[in-house]
KETI-977865 format. One record per residue (C-alpha): residue number from 0; x, y negated, z negated. Coordinates in steps of 0.001 Angstrom, whole numbers, plus 524288, in hexadecimal, padded with zeros to 5 digits. Example, Ala and Ser with C-alpha at 12.3 -4.5 7.8 and 13.67 -1.06 7.14 Angstrom:
% KETI-977865
@num=0	xx=8300C	yy=81194	zz=7E188
@num=1	xx=83566	yy=80424	zz=7E41C
***
This chain:
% KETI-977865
@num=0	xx=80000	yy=80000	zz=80000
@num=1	xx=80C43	yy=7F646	zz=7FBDC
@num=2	xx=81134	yy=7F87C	zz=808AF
@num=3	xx=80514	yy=7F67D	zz=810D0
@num=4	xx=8023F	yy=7E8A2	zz=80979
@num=5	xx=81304	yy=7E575	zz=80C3E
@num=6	xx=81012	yy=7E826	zz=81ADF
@num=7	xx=804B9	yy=7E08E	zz=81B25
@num=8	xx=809A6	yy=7D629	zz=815E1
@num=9	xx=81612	yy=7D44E	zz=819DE
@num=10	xx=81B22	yy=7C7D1	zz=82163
@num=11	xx=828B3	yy=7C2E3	zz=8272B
@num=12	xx=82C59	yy=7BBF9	zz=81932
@num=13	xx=82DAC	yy=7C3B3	zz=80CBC
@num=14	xx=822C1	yy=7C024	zz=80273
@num=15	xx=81F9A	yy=7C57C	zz=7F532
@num=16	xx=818F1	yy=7D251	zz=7F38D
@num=17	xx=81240	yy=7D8BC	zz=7E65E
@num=18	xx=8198B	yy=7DA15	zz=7DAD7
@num=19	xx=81C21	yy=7E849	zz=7D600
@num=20	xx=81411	yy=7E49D	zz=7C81F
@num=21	xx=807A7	yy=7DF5F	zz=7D31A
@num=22	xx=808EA	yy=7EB88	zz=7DAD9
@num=23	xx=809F6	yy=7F5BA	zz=7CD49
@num=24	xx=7FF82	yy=7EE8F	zz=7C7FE
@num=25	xx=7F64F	yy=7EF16	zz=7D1E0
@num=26	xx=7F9B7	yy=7FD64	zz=7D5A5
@num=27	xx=7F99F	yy=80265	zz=7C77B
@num=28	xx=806B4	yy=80641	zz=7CB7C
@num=29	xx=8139E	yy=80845	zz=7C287
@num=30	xx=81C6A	yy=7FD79	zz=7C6A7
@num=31	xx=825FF	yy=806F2	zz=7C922
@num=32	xx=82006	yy=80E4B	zz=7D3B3
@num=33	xx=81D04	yy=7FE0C	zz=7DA12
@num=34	xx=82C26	yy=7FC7B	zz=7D950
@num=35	xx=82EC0	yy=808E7	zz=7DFA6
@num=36	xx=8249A	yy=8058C	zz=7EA73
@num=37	xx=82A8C	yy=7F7EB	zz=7ECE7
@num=38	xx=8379B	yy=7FD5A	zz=7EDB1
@num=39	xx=8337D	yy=805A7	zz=7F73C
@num=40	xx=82AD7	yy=7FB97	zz=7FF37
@num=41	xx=838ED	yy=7F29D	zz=7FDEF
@num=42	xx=84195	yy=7FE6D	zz=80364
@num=43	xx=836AC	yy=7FF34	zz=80F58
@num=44	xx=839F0	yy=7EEFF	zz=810CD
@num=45	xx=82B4E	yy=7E8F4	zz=80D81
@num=46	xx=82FD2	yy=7E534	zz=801EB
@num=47	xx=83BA4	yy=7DDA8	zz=7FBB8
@num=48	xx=83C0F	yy=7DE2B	zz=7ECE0
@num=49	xx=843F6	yy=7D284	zz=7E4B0
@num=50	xx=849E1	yy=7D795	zz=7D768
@num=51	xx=8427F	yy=7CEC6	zz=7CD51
@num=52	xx=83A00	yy=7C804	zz=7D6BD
@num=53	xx=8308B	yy=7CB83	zz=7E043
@num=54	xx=82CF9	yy=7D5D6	zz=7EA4B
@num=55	xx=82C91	yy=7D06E	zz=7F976
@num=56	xx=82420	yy=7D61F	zz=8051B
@num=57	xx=83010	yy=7D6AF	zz=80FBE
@num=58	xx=82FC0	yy=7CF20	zz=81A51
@num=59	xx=82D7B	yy=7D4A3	zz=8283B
@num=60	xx=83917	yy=7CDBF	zz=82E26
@num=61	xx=847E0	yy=7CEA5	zz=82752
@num=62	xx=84BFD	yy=7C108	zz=821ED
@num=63	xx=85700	yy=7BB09	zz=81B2C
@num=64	xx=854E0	yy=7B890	zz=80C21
@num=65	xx=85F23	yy=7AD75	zz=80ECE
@num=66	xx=86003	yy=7A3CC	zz=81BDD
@num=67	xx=86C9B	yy=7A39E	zz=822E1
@num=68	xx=87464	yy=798A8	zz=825F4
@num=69	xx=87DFE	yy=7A00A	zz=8309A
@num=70	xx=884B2	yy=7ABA3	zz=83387
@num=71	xx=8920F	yy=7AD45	zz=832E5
@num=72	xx=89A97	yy=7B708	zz=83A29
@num=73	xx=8A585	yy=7BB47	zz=83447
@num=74	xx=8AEDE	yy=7C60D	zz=83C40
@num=75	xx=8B588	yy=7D065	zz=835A3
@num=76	xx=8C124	yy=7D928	zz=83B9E
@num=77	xx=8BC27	yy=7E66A	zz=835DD
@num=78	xx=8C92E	yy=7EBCB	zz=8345F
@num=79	xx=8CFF1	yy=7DF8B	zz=82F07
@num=80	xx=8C3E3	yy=7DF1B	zz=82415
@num=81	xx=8C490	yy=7EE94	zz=820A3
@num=82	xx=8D51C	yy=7EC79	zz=81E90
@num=83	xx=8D0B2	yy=7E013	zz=81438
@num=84	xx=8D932	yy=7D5AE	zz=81B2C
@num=85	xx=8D34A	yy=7C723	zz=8168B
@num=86	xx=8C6BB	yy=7C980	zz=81A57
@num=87	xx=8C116	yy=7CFBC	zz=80B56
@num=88	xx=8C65B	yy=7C12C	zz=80661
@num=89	xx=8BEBC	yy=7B90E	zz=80F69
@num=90	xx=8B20E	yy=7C246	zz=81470
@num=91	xx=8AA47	yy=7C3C5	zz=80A00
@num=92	xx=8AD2E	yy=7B795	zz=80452
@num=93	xx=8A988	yy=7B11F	zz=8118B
@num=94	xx=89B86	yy=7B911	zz=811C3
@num=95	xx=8977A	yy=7B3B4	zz=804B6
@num=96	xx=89AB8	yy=7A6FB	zz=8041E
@num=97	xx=89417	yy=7A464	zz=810EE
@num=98	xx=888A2	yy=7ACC2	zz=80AA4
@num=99	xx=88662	yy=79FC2	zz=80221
@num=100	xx=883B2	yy=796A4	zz=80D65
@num=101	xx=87AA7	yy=7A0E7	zz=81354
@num=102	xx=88382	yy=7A403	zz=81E71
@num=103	xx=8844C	yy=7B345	zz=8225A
@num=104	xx=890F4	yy=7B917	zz=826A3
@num=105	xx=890E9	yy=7C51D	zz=8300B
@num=106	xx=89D1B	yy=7CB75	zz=82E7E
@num=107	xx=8A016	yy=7CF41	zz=83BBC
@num=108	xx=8A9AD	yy=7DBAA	zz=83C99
@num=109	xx=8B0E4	yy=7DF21	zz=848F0
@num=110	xx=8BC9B	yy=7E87C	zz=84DE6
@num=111	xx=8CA0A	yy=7E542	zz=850F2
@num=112	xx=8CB02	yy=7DE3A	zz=85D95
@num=113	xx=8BB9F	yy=7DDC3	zz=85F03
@num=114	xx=8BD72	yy=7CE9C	zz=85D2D
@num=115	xx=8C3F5	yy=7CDEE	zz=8697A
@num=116	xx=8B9BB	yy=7D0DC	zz=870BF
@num=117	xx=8AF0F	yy=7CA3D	zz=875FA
@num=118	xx=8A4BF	yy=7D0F5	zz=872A8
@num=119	xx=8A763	yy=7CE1B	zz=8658E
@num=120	xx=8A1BA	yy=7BF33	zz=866BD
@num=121	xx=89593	yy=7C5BB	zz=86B43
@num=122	xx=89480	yy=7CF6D	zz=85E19
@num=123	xx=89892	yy=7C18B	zz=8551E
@num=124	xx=88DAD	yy=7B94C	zz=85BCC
@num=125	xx=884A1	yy=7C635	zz=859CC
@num=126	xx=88489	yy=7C0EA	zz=84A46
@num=127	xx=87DBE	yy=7B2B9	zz=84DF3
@num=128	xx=8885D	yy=7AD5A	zz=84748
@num=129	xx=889C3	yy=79FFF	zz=84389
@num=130	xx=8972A	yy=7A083	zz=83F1A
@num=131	xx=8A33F	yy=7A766	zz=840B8
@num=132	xx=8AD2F	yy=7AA4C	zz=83638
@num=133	xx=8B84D	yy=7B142	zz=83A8F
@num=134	xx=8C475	yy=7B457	zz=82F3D
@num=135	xx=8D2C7	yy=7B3C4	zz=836B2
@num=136	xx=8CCAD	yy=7B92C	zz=843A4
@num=137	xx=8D616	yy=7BFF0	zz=84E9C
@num=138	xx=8DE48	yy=7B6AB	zz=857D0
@num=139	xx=8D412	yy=7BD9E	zz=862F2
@num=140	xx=8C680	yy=7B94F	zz=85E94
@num=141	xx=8C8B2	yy=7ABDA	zz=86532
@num=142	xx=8BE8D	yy=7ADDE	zz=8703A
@num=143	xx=8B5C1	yy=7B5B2	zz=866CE
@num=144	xx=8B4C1	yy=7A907	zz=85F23
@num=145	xx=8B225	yy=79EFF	zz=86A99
@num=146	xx=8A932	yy=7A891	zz=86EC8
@num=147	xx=8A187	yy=7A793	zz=86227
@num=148	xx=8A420	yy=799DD	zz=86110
@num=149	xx=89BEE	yy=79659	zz=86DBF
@num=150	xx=8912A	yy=79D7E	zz=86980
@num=151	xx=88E0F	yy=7937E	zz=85D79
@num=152	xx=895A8	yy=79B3C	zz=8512B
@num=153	xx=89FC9	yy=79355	zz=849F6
@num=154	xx=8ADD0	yy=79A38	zz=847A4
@num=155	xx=8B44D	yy=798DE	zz=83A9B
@num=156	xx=8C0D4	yy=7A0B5	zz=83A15
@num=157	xx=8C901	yy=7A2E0	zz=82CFF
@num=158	xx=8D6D6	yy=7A4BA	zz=82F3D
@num=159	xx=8E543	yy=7A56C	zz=82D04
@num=160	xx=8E8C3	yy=79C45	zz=837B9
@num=161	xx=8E275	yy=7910F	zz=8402B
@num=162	xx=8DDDD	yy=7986C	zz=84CD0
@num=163	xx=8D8D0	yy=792A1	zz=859B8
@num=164	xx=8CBF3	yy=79801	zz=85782
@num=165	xx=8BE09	yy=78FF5	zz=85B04
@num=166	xx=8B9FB	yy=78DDA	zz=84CB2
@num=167	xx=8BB13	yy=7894D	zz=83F92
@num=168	xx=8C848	yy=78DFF	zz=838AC
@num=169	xx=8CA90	yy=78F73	zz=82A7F
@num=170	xx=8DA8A	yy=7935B	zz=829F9
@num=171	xx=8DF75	yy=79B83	zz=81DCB
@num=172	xx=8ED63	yy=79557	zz=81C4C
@num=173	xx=8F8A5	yy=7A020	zz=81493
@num=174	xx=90481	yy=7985F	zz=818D3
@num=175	xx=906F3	yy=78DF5	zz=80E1B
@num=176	xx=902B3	yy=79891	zz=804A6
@num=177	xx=90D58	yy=79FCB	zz=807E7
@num=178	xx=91862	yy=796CB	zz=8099D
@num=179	xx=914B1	yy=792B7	zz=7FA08
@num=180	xx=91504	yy=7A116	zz=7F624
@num=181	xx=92344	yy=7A2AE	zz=7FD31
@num=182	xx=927C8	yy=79577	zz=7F638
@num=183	xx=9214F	yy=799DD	zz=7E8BA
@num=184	xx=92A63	yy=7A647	zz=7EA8E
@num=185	xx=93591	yy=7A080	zz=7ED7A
@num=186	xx=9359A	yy=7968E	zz=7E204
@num=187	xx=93271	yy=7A3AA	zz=7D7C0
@num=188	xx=93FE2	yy=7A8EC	zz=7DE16
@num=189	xx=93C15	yy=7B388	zz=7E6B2
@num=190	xx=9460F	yy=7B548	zz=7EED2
@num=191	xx=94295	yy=7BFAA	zz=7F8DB
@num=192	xx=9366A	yy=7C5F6	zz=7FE95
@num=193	xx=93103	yy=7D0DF	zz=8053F
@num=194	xx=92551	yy=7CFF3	zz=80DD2
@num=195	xx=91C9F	yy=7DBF6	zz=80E8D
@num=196	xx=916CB	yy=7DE74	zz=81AF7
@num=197	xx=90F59	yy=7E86F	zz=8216E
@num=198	xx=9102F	yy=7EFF4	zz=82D77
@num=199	xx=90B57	yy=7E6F7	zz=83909
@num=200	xx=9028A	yy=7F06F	zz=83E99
@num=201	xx=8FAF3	yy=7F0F7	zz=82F9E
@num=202	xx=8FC7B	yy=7E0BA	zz=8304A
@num=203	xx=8EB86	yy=7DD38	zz=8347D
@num=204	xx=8EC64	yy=7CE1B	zz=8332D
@num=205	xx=8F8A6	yy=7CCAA	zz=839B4
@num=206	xx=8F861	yy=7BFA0	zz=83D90
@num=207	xx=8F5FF	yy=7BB4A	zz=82FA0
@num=208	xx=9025D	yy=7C54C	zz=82A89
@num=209	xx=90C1A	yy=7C00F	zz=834CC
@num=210	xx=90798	yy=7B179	zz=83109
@num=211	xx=909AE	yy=7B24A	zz=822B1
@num=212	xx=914F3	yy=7BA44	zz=8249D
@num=213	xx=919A3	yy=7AE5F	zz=82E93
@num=214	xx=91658	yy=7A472	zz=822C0
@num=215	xx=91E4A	yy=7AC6C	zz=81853
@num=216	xx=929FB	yy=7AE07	zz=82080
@num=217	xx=92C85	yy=7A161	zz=822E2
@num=218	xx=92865	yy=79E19	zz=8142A
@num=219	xx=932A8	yy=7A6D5	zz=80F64
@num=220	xx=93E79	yy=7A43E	zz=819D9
@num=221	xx=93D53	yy=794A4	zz=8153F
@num=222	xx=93CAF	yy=79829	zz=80717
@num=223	xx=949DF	yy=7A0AD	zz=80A82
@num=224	xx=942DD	yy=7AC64	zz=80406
@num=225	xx=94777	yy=7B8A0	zz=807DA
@num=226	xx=93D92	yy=7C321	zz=80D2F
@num=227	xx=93B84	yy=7D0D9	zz=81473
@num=228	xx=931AA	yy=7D648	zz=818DB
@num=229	xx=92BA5	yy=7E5B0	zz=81433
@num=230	xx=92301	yy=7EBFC	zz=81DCF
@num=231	xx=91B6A	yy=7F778	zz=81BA2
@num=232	xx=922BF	yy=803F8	zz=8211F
@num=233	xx=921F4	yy=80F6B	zz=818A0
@num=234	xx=9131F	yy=813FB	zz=81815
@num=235	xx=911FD	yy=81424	zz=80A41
@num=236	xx=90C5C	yy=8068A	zz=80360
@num=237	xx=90FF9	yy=80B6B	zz=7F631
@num=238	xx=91E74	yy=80CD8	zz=7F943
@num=239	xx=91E03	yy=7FFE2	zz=801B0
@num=240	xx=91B10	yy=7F6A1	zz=7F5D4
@num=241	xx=922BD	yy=7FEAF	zz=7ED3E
@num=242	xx=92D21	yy=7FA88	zz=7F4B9
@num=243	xx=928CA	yy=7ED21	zz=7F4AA
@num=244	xx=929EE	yy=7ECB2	zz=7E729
@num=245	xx=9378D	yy=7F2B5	zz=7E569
@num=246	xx=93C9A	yy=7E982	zz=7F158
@num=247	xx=94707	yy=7DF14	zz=7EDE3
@num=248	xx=93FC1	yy=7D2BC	zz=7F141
@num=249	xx=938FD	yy=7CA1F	zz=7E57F
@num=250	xx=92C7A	yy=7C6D0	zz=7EE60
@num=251	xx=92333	yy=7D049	zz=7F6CA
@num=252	xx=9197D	yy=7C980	zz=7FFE4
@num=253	xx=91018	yy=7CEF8	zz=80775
@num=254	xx=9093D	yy=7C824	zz=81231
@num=255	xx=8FCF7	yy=7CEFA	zz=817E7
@num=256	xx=8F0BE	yy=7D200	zz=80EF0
@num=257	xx=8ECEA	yy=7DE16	zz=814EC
@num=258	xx=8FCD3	yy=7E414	zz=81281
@num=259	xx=8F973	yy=7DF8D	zz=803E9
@num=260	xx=8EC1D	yy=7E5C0	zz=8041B
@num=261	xx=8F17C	yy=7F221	zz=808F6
@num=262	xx=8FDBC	yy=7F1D5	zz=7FF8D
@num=263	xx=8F414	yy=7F032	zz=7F2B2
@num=264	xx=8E965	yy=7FB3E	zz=7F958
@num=265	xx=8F51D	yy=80709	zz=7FBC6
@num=266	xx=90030	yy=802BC	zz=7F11B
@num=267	xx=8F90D	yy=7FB01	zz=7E6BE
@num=268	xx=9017E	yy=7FF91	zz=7DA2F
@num=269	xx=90C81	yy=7FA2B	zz=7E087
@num=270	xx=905E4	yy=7ED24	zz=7E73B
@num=271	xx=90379	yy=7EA37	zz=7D83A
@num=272	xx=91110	yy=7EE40	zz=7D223
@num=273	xx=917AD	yy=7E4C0	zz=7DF84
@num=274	xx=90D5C	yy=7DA20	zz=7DADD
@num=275	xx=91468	yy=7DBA8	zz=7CE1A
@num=276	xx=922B4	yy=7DD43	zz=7D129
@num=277	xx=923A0	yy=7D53F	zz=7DBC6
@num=278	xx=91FC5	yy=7C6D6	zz=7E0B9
@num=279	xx=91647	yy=7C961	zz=7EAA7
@num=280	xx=90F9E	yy=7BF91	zz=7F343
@num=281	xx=90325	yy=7C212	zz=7FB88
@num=282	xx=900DF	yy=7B970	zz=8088A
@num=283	xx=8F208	yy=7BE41	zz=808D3
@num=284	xx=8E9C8	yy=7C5E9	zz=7FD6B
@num=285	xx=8E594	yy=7D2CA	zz=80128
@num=286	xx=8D76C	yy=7D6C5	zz=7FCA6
@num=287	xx=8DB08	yy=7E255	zz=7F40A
@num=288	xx=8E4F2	yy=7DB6A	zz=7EAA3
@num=289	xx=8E0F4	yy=7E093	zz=7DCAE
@num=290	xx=8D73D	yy=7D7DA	zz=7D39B
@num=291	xx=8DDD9	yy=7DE74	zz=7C7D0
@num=292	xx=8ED58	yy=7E1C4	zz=7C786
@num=293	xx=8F543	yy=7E280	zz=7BF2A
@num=294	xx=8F823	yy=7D6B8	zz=7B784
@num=295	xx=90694	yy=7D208	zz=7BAD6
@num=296	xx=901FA	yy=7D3BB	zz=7C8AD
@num=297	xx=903CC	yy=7C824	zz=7D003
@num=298	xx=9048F	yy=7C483	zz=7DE55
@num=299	xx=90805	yy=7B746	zz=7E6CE
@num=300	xx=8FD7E	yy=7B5A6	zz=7F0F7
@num=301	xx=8F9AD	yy=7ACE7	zz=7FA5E
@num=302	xx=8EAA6	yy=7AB68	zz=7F948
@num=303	xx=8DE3D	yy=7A417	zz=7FFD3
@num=304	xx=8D2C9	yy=7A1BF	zz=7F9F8
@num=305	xx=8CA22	yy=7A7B9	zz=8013E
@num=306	xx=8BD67	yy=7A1F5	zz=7FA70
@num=307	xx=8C266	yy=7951A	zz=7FD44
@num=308	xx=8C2F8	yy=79807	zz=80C8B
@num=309	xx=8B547	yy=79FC1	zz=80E82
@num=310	xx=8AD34	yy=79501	zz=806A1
@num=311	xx=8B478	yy=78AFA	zz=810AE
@num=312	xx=8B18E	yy=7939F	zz=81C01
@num=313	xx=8A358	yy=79675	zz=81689
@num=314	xx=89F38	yy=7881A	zz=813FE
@num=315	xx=8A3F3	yy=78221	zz=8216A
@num=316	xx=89C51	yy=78C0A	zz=826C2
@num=317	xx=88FF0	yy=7891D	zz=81F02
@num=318	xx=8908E	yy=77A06	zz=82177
@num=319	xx=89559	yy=77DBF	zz=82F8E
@num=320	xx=8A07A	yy=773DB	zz=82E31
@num=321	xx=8A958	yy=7723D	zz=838ED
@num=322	xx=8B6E9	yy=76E4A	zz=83BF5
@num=323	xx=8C2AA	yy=76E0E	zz=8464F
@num=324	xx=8C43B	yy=77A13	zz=84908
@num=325	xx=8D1F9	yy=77581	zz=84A54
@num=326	xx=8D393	yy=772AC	zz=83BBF
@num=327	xx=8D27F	yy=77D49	zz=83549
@num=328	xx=8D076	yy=7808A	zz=8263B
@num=329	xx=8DB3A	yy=78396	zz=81FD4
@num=330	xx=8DBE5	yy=78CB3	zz=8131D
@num=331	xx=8E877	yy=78F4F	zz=80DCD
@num=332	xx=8ECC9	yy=79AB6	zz=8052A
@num=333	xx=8F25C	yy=79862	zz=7F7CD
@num=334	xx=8FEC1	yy=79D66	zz=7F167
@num=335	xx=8FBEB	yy=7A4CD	zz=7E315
@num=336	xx=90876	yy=7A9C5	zz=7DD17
@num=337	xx=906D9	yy=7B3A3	zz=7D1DA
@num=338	xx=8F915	yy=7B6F4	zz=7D1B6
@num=339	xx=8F210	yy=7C0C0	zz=7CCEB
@num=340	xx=8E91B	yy=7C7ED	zz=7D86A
@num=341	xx=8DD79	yy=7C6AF	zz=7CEF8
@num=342	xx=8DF62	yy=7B6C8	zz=7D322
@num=343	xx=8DE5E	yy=7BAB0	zz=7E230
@num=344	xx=8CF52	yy=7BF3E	zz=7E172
@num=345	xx=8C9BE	yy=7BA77	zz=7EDF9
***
């Protein structure tokens, strides 16, 4: 009977329907068996129940509880977001803080090389998007993005350097960061260095490894400070940092987030026990350093706020505020000797 009066009454808005006590009452019915009914009649979509409020008659036609301002498109290289490069940092945080202007992000995943095709314009504009947030995109998505572009989305891209793309550019800047971390060294008289680095074919975000290794070369061969460099040759990651740690040089730096990550995943005893033996400086955080180490474990990093960047990138986009796309934003990292990793929550 319940569901023959939902059907007939039913509309295209949601409106309020009998109350379980109404419905027990006039039935003679335990208000038990009336919950179990409206569960069921909520399970077959006629009704939608509110905890501690009222029971709704569905609506015929699927609508939004909340109006949305625009949707933003955000593309994501699936294998560079399964390996945790800087995309856990700045993804979710992204999603949520445009959640509170009422913007909608589609996270848009696609294959290596897919964004070098065509087609792939076609399958962004599929979304209706409004906006287009792309985090340090490849060097072969320039077309893509014009593409895009002339059909009426805006293009925001986030970034290590300033690239001739069509769009607004926010640029994360490492470089001063790092000449203050080889000048803080040098004045705590360390006088040599070794610079662990992984195998190139292993090295993802190469363009950002060569660059900061670029930056810290030339950091350290003005400051006069002696350094090597330790690649990754003997298949075993336990016996690699072990040797790290029994190596003659005062300083270990390692300069690619996903190396770190992988370090702390296969030989964490001994990450920890080079944290605390040795000065260790990090050019990038990787997403699985420990909450909770030991105590005298502490670690030099280079580190960008990553809050401060995705509510600057979120609330241009809500007040659609433009600029030369020729000026970019600049961020720049931060130098933090000492620190505990409990300090580097992002």
């Amino acid at each position: 009977m319940l569901r023959q009066a939902i059907r007939r009454v039913r509309r295209n808005q949601p409106h309020p329907f009998y109350s379980m006590r109404e419905v027990s009452e006039f039935f003679g019915a335990p208000l038990s068996n009336v919950a179990l009914t409206y569960k069921k009649l909520a399970e077959e979509g006629l009704l939608t129940q509110m905890r501690g409020s009222m029971t709704l008659v569905a609506s015929r036609k699927m609508r939004p509880k909340t109006a949305v301002r625009a949707v933003v498109g955000v593309p994501i290289w699936v294998d560079g977001f399964v390996i945790m490069q800087d995309l856990p940092p700045f993804h979710p945080i992204l999603e949520d803080e445009l959640w509170r202007y009422n913007i909608l992000t589609h996270f848009i995943f696609y294959k290596h090389m897919e964004q070098a095709d065509p087609a792939f314009a076609d399958r962004l504009l599929a979304h209706q998007l409004d906006w287009l947030i792309w985090f340090t995109p490849p060097v072969n998505v320039g077309q893509i993005m014009e593409t895009v572009r002339d059909s009426g989305v805006r293009l925001v891209v986030v970034g290590d350097k300033n690239r001739p793309f069509p769009n607004q550019q926010y640029v994360l800047d490492w470089d001063n960061s790092l000449d203050h971390g080889v000048d803080a060294w040098t004045r705590d008289g360390i006088s040599s260095v070794v610079i662990s680095r992984p195998p190139l074919r292993s090295c993802l975000n190469i363009h950002s490894a060569f660059h900061d290794l670029a930056v810290l070369q030339r950091a350290l061969t003005s400051k006069r400070l002696a350094y090597r460099f330790r690649e990754f040759e003997i298949d075993d990651f336990r016996r690699y940092v072990s040797d790290l740690i029994c190596g003659p040089e005062a300083g270990v730096i390692f300069v690619n987030h996903f190396w770190i990550a992988t370090l702390l995943s296969f030989a964490p005893a001994e990450m920890m026990e080079l944290f605390q033996k040795r000065r260790v400086m990090l050019t990038r955080l990787p997403p699985n350093l420990p909450a909770d180490p030991p105590r005298n474990v502490l670690v030099d990093v280079v580190h960008l706020d990553w809050q401060s960047v995705v509510r600057r990138v979120a609330k241009d986009v809500a007040t659609q505020k433009r600029w030369d796309s020729k000026k970019p934003v600049t961020f720049a990292a931060s130098w933090m000797p000492r620190v505990r990793p409990s300090q580097l929550a992002v």
